[in-house]
NUDOKE-30515 format. One record per residue (C-alpha): residue number from 1; residue in one letter; chain; x, y, z. Coordinates in Angstrom, 2 decimals. Each point is the difference from the previous one (the first is absolute). Layout:
BEGIN
PT_NUM_A_A_X_Y_Z;
...
This chain:
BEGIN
PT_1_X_A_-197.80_38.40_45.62;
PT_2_X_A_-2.05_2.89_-1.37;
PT_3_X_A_-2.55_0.05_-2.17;
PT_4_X_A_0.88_1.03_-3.67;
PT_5_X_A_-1.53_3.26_-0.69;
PT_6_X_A_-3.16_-0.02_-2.11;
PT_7_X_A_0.24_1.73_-3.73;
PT_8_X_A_-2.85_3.21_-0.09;
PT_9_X_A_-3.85_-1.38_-0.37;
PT_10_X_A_-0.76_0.42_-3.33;
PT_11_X_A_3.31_-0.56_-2.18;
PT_12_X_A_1.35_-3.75_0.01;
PT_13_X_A_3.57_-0.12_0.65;
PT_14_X_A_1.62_-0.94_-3.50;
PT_15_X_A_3.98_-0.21_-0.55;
PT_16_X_A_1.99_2.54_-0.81;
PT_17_X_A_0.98_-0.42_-4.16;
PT_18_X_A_3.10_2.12_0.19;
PT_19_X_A_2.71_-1.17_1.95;
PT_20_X_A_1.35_2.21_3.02;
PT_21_X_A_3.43_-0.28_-1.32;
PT_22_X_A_1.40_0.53_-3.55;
PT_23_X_A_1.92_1.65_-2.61;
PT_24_X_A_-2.54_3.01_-2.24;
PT_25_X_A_-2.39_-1.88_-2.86;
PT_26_X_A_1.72_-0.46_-2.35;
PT_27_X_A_-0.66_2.05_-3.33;
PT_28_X_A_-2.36_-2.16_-2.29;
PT_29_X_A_2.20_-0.25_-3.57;
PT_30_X_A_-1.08_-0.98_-2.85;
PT_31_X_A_1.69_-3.41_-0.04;
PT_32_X_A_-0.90_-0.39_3.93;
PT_33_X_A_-3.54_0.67_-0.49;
PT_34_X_A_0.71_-2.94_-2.91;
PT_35_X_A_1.61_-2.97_2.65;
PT_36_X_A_-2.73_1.01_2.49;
PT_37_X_A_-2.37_-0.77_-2.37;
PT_38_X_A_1.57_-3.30_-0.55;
PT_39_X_A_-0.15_-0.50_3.85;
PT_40_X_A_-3.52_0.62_0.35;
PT_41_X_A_-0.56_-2.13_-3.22;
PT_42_X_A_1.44_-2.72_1.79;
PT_43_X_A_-2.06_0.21_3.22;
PT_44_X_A_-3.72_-0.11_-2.06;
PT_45_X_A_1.67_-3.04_-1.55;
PT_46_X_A_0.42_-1.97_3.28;
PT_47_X_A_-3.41_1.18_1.48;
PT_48_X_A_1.57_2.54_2.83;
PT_49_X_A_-2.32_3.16_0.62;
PT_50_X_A_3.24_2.18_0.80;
PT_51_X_A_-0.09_2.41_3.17;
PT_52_X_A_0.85_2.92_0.07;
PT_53_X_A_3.65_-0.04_2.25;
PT_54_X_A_0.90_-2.93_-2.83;
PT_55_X_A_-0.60_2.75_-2.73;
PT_56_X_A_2.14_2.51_1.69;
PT_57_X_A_2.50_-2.03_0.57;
PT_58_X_A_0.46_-1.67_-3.51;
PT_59_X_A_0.15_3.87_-0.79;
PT_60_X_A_3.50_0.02_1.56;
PT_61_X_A_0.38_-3.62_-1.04;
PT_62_X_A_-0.55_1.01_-4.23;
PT_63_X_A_1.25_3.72_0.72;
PT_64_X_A_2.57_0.16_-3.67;
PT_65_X_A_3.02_2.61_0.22;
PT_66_X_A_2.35_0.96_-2.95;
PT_67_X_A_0.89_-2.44_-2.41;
PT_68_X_A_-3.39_-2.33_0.32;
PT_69_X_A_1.93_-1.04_3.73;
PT_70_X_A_-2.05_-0.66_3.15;
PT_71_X_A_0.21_3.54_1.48;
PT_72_X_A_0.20_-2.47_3.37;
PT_73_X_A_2.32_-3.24_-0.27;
PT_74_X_A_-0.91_-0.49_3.30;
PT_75_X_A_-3.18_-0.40_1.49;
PT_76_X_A_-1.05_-0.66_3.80;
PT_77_X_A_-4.10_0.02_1.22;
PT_78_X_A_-0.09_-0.52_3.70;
PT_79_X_A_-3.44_-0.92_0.98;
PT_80_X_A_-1.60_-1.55_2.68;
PT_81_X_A_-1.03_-3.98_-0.68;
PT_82_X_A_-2.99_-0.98_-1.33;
PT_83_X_A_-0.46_3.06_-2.37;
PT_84_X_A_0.94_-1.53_-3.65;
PT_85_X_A_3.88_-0.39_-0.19;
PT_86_X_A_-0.43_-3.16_-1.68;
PT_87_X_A_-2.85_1.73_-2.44;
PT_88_X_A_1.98_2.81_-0.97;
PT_89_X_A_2.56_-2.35_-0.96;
PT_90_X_A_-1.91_-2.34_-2.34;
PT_91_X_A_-0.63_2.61_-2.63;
PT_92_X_A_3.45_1.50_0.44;
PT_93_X_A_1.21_-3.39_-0.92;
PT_94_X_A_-2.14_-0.84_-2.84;
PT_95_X_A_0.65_3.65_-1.33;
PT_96_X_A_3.73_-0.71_0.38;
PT_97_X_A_0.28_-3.58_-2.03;
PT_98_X_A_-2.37_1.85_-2.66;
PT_99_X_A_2.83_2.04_-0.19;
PT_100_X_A_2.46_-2.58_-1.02;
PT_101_X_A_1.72_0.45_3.65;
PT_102_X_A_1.48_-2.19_2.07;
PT_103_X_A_-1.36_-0.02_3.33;
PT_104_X_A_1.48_-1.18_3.02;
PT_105_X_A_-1.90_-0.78_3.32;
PT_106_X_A_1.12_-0.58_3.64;
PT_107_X_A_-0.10_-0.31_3.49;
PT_108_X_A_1.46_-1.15_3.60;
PT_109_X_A_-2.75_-2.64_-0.15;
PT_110_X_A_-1.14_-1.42_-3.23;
PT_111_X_A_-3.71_-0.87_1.02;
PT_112_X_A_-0.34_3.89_-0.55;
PT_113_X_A_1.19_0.66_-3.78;
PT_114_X_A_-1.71_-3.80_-0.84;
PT_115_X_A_-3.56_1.27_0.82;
PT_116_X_A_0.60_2.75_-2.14;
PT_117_X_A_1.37_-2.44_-2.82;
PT_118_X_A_-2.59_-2.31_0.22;
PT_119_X_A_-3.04_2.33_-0.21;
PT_120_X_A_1.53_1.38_-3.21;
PT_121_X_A_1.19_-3.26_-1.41;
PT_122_X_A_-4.08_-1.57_0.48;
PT_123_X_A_-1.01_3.41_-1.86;
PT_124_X_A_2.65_-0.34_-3.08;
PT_125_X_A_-0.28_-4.06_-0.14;
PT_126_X_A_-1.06_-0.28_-3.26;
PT_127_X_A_0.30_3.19_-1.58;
PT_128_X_A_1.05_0.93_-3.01;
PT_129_X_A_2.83_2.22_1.20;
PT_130_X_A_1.35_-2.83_1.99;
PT_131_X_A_2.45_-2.63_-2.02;
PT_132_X_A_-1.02_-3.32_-0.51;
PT_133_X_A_1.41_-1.43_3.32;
PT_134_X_A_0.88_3.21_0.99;
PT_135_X_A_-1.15_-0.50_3.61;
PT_136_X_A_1.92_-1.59_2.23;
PT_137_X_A_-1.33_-1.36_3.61;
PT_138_X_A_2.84_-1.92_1.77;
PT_139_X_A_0.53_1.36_3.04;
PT_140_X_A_3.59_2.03_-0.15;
PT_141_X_A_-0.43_0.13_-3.66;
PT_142_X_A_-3.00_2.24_-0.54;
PT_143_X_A_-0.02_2.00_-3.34;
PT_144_X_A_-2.80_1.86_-2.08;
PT_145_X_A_1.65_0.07_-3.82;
PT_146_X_A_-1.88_1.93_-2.86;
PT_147_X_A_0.65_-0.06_-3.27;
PT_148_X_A_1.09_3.60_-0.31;
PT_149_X_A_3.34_-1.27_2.47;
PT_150_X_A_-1.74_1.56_2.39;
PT_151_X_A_0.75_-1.88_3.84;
PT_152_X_A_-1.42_-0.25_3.16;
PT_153_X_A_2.64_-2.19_2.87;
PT_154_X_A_-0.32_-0.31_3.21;
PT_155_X_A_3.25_-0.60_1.11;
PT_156_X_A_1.31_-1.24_4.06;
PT_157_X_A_1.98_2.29_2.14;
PT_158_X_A_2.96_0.85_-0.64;
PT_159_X_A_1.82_-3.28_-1.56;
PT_160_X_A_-3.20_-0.49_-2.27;
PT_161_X_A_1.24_3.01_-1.87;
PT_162_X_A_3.18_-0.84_-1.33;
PT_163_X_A_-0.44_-0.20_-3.92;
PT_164_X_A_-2.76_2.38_-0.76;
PT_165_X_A_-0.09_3.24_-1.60;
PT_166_X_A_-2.87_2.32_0.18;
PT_167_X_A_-1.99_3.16_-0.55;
PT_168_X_A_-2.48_0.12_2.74;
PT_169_X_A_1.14_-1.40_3.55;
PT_170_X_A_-2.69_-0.23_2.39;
PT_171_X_A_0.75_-0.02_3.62;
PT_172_X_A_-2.73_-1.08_2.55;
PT_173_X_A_-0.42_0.35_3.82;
PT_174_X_A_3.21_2.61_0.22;
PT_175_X_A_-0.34_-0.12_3.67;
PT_176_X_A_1.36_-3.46_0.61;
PT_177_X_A_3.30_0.73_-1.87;
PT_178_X_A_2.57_0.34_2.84;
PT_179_X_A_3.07_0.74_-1.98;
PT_180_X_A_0.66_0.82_-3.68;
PT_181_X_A_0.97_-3.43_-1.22;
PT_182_X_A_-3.55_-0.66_-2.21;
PT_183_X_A_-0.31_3.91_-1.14;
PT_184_X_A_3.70_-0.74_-0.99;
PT_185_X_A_-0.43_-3.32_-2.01;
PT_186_X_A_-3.06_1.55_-1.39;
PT_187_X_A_1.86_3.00_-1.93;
PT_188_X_A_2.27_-1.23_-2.06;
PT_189_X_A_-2.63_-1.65_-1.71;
PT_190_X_A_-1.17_3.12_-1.46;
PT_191_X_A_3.51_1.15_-1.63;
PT_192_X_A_-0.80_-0.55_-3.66;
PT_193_X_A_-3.68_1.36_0.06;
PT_194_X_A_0.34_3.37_-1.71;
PT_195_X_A_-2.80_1.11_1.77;
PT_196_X_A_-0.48_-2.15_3.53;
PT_197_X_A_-2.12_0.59_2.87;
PT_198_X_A_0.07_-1.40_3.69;
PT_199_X_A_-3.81_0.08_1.99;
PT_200_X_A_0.09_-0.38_3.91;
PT_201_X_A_-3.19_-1.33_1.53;
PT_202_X_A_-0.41_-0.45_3.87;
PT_203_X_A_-1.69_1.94_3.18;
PT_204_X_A_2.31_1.85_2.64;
PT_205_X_A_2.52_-2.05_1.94;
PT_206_X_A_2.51_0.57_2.83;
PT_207_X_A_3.56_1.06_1.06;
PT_208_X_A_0.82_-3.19_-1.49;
PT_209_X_A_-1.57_0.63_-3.67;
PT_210_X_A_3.52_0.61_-1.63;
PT_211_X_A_-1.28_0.39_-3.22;
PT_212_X_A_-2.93_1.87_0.13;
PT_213_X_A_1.13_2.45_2.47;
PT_214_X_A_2.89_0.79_-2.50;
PT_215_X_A_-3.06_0.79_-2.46;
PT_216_X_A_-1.78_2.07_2.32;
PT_217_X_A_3.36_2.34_1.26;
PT_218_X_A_0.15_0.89_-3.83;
PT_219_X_A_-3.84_0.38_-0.15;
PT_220_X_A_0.43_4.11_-0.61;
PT_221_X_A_3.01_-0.33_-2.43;
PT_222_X_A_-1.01_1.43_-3.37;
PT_223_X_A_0.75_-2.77_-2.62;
PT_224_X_A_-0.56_-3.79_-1.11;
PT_225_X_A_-2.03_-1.02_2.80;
PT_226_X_A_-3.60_0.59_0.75;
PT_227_X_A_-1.07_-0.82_3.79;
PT_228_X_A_-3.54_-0.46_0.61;
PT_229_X_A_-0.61_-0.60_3.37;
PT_230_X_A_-4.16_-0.23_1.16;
PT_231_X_A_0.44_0.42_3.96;
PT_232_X_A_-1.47_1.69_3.03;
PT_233_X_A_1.08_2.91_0.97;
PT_234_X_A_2.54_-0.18_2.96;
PT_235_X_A_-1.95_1.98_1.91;
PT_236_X_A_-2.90_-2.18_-0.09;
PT_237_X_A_-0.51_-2.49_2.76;
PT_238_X_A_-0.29_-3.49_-0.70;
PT_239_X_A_-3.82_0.26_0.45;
PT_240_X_A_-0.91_3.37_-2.41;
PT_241_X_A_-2.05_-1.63_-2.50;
PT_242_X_A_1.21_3.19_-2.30;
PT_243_X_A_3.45_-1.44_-0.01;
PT_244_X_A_-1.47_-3.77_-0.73;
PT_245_X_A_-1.30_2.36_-3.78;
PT_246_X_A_3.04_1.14_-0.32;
PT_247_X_A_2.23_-3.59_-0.07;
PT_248_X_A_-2.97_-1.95_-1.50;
PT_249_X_A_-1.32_1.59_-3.46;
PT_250_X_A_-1.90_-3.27_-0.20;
PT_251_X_A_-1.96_0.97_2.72;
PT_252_X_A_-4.12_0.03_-1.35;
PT_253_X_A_0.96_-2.50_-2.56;
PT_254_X_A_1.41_-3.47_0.40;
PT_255_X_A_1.29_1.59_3.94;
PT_256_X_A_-3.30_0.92_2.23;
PT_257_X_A_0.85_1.50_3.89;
PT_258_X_A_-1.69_-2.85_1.51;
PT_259_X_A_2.58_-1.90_-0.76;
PT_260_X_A_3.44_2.40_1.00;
PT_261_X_A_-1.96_0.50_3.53;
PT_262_X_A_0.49_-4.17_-0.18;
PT_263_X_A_3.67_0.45_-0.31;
PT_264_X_A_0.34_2.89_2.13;
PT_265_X_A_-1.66_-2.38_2.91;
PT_266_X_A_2.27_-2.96_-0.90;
PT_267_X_A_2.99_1.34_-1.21;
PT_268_X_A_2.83_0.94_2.26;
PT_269_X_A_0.74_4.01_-0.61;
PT_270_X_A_3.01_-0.55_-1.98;
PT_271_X_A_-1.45_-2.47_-1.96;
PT_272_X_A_-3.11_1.83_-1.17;
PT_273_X_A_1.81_3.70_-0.09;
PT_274_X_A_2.59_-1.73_-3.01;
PT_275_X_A_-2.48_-2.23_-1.42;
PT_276_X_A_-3.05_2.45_0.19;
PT_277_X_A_1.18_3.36_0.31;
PT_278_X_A_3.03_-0.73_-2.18;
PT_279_X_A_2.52_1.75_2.66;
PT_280_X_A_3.34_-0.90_0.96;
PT_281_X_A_0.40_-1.48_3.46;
PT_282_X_A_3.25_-0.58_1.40;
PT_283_X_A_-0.72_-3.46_0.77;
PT_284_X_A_-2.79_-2.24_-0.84;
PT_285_X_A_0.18_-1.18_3.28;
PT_286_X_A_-2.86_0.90_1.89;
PT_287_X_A_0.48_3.24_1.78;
PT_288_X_A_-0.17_-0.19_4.33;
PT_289_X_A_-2.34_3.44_-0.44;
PT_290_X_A_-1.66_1.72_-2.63;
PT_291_X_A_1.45_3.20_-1.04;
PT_292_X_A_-3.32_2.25_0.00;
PT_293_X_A_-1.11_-1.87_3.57;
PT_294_X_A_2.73_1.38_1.28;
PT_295_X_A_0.65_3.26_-1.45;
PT_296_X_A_-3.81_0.68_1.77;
PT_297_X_A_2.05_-0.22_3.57;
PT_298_X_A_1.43_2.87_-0.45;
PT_299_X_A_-0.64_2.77_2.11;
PT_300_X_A_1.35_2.54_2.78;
PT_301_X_A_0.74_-1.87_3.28;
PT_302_X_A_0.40_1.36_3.71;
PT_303_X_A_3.30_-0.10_1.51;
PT_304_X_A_0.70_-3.73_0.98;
PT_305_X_A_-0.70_-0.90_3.63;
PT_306_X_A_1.70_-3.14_1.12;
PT_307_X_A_0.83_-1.39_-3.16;
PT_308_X_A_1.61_-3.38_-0.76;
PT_309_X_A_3.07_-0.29_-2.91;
PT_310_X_A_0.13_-2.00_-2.60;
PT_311_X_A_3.77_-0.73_-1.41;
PT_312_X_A_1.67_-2.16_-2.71;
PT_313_X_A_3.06_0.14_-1.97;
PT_314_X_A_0.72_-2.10_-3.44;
PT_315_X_A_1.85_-2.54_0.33;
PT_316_X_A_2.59_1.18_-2.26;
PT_317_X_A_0.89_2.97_2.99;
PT_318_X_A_-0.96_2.95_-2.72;
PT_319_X_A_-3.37_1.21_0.90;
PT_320_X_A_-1.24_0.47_3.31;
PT_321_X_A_-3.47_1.49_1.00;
PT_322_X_A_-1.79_0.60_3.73;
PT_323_X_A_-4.40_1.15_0.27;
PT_324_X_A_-1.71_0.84_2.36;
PT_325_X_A_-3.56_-0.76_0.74;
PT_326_X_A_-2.57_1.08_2.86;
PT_327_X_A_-3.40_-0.89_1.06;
PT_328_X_A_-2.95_3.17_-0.95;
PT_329_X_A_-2.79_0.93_2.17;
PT_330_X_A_-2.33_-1.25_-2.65;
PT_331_X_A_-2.93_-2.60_0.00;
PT_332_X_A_0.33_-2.55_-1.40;
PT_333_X_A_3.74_-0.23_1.35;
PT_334_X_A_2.86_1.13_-2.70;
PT_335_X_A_3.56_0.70_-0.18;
PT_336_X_A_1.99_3.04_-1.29;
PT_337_X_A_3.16_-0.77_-2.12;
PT_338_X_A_3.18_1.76_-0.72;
PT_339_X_A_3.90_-0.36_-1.44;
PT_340_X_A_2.26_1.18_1.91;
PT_341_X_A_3.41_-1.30_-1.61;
PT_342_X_A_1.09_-1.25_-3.29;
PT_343_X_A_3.68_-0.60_-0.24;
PT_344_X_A_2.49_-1.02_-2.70;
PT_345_X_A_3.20_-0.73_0.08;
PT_346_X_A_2.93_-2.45_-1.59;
PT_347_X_A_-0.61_-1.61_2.57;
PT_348_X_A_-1.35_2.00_3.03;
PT_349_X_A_1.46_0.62_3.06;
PT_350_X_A_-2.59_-1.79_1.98;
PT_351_X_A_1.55_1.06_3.70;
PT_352_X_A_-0.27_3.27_-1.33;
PT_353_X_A_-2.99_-0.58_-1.29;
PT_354_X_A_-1.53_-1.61_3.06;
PT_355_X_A_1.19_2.60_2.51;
PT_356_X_A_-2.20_2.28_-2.15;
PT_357_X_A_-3.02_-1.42_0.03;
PT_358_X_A_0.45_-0.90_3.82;
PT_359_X_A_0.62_3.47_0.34;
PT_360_X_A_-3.78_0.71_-2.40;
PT_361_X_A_-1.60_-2.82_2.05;
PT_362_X_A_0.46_1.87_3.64;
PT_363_X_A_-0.71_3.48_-0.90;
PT_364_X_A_-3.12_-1.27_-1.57;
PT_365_X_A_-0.67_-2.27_2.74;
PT_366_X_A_-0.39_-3.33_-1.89;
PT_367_X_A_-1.23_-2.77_1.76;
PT_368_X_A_1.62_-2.98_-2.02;
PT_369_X_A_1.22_-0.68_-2.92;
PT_370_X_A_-0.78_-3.25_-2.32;
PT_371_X_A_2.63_-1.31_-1.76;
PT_372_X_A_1.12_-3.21_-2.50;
PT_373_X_A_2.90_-2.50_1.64;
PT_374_X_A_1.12_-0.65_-2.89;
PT_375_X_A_0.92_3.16_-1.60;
PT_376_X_A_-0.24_2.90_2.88;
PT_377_X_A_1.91_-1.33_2.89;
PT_378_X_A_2.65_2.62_-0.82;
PT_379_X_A_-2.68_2.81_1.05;
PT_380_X_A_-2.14_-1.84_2.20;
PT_381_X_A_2.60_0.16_2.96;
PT_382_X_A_0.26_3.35_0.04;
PT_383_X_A_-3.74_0.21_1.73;
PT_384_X_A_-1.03_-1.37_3.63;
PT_385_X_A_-3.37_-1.09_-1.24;
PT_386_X_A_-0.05_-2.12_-3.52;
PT_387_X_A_-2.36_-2.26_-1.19;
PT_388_X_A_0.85_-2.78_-2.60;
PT_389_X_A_-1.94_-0.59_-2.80;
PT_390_X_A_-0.10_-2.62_-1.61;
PT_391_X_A_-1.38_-3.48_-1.94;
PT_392_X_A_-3.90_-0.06_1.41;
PT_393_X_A_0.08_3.50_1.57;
PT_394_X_A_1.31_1.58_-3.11;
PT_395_X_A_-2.28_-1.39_-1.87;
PT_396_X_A_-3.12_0.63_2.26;
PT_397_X_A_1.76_4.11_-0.33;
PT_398_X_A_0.03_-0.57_-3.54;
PT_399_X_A_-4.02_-0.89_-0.26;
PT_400_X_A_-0.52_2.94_3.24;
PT_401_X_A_2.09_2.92_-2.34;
PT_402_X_A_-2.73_-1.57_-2.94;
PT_403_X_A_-2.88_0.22_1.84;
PT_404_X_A_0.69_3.74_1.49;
PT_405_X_A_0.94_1.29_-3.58;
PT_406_X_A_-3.23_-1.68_-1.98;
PT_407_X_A_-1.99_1.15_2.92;
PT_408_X_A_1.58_3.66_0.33;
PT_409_X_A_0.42_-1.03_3.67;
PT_410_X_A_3.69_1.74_-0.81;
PT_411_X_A_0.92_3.72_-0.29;
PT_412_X_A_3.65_0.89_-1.37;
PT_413_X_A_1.40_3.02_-0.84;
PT_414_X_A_4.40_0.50_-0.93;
PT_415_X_A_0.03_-3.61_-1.38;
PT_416_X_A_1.34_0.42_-3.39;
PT_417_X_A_2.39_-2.52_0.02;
PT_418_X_A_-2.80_-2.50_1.32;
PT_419_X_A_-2.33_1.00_-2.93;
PT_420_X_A_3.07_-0.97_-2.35;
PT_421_X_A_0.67_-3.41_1.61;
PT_422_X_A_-3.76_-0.72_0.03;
PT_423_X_A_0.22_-0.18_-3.80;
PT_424_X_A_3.09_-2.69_0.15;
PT_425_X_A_-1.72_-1.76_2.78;
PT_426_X_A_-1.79_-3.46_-0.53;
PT_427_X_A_-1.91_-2.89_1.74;
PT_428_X_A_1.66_-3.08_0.66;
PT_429_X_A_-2.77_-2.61_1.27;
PT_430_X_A_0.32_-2.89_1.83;
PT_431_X_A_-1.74_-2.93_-1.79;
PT_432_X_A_-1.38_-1.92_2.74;
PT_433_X_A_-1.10_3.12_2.45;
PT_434_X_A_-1.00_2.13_-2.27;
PT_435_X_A_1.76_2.97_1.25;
PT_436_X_A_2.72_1.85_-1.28;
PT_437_X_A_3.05_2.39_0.32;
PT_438_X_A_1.16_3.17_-1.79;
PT_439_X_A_3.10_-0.38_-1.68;
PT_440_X_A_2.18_1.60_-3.13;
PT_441_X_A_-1.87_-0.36_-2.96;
PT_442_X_A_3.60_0.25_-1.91;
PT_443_X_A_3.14_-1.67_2.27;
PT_444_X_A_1.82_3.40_-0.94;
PT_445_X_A_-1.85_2.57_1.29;
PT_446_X_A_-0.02_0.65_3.83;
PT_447_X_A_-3.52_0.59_1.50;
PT_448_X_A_1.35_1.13_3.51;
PT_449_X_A_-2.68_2.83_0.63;
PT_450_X_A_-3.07_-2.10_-0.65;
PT_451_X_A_1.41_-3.01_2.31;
PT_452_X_A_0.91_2.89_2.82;
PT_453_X_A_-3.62_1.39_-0.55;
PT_454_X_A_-1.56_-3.69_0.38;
PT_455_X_A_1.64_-0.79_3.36;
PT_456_X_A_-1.08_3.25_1.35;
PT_457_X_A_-3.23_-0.50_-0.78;
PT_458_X_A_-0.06_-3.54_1.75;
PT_459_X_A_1.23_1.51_3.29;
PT_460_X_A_-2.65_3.13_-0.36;
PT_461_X_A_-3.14_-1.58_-0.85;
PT_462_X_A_0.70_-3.01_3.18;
PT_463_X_A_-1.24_1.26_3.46;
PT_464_X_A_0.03_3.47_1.26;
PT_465_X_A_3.46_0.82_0.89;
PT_466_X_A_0.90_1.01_3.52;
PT_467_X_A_2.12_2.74_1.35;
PT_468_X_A_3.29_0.44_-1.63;
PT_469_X_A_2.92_-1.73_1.55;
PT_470_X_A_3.95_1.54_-0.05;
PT_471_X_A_1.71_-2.57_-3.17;
């Protein structure tokens, strides 16, 4: 793994206050400047020393528009955990019940909106504001009443919101909502408030975030919703400390670096890049290579000299995809990589298909070709010389292609399609060994190129080949 990159000597690295993502600030009216107020009223009164990313986003958060309406009814702050979600929400809550507004609270798991209700509940307990009795405890029954008919519910998922009616709806952790069957329960809650407002808390998420990725496609649309979104830059590797600012503007306050270089060592790379960098994987599966690792193989290659092929063709007969890959006159030993087919078709004509590449394979002078039982048969008999591989040798491939990319002991150049797959391409391990495959990170999309570049790279990196035979 590399090292994260040190900030300049001199200036501490300190989060970045504005998020990377999000609508223009919002103009400060008269009447805004007046509910932001309120807001920052309400965080002196429970204790909390506001920073400065929670300030800019209750800006959007209190931002009025014509008529004394939220200029936003609805809200979204994607940030990366541990920065204050649940401390930007206290005072939005208290601010709201001052209000005389009915707030509801939720989440796919409960234990998350309950901490929130129970460090506000042990604040109000015996307030003044708060009617006599007006707290209630019992687990699936929590409720903050004050006097004013102001309300604070946490309510279950999805049946647990049959009955209510609210202003505010609060929806935590976005990124675990897999279809739209809470966000739709949730809304019809807020049908008679004349002036209602929906906040979405979570970090990024995956192919598989339903509802949050629906809030981030409309994330440029001028209108009702502002998207703040505190992430790295895509550009950044996983280990640019500058990116690590710009998804954690807690960083130099409760966040220090110390500890994000302890998750970056423990973390698998999908796992930290949505949970620390705030960026959307495609799965949170963990990923066979890193993207940047192997993005650094890049480079101009010699014409190949006895290479081996890799082949393999989705079991659904639509995608089929041949590489190549050679041994380099370089110490220590490495291999050189390259694509040379990628084929779709409904399905494809594999004899066609197979002639082709046998036809590829002699004029380059291949000197096998690897291959999976299971799904390339079809191809595999078009060539003299095929390997299988397969169970233990695919797996010792798997941890060989690894090892060549994380030690740039691999050199590719014309591999698109591989660089694509590499992104939908995840580790399977085996519990007891301790090794592990690549396979689809999603069961729908095809990673042909990547498993074609992997059994190349098996055959080139074994023994120095000898002379070419005729296949």
């Amino acid at each position: 793994m590399a090292v994260a990159r040190a900030a300049p000597r001199g200036r501490p690295l300190v989060g970045h206050p504005k998020p990377r993502i999000a609508p223009p600030t919002p103009p400060r009216t008269k009447r805004s400047e007046a509910v932001y107020a309120e807001f920052l009223r309400a965080a002196e009164d429970l204790g909390i020393d506001l920073m400065d990313w929670q300030r800019v986003a209750a800006r959007y958060l209190y931002a009025m528009g014509p008529g004394d309406r939220w200029l936003y009814p609805e809200f979204a702050a994607l940030v990366a955990r541990q920065n204050g979600k649940t401390t930007l929400l206290l005072p939005h809550i208290l601010t709201r019940m001052r209000m005389g507004r009915r707030v509801l609270h939720t989440a796919q798991n409960r234990e998350i909106p309950r901490e929130t209700f129970e460090l506000l509940a042990g604040h109000l307990d015996g307030s003044p504001e708060v009617q006599r009795r007006g707290i209630r405890w019992a687990n699936g029954q929590e409720v903050i009443k004050f006097a004013n008919g102001g309300r604070y519910i946490l309510v279950a998922p999805r049946h647990g919101v049959r009955g209510h009616h609210a202003d505010d709806v609060i929806q935590d952790e976005v990124r675990e909502q897999r279809d739209e069957a809470l966000r739709a329960a949730m809304l019809p809650t807020l049908t008679a408030s004349p002036n209602p407002q929906t906040v979405y808390l979570s970090n990024a998420g995956d192919d598989t975030s339903l509802v949050l990725n629906g809030l981030r496609r409309r994330k440029d649309e001028a209108g009702t919703l502002a998207y703040l979104e505190w992430s790295a830059s895509p550009e950044r590797n996983l280990d640019d400390v500058a990116g690590w600012a710009e998804a954690n503007p807690a960083l130099g306050r409760t966040i220090t670096i110390d500890r994000l270089r302890e998750f970056r060592a423990t973390l698998t790379a999908a796992t930290f890049e949505t949970e620390h960098l705030c960026r959307w994987v495609v799965s949170t599966r963990e990923r066979l290579v890193d993207e940047y690792a192997w993005s650094l193989c890049e480079g101009p290659v010699p014409d190949p000299r006895r290479p081996f092929m890799g082949i393999a063709m989705d079991p659904s007969g639509t995608r089929a995809s041949a590489a190549i890959a050679w041994q380099l006159p370089t110490e220590p030993p490495s291999v050189a990589v390259r694509l040379v087919f990628d084929v779709t078709g409904s399905p494809i004509d594999t004899a066609a298909l197979g002639r082709d590449m046998r036809d590829r394979a002699l004029r380059m002078g291949v000197t096998s070709v690897g291959f999976d039982p299971l799904t390339d048969a079809e191809l595999a008999k078009f060539f003299r010389k095929s390997e299988p591989i397969s169970g233990g040798k695919y797996a010792n491939a798997t941890a060989r292609f690894v090892a060549a990319v994380n030690g740039r002991r691999l050199t590719w150049d014309d591999a698109r399609q591989v660089t694509d797959d590499l992104v939908w391409t995840a580790r399977k391990p085996h519990d007891e060994s301790g090794s592990f495959q690549a396979v689809r990170a999603k069961d729908d999309r095809p990673i042909t190129a990547a498993l074609a570049a992997i059994r190349a790279v098996w055959l080139a990196s074994g023994p120095k080949p000898a002379a070419p035979k005729v296949m």
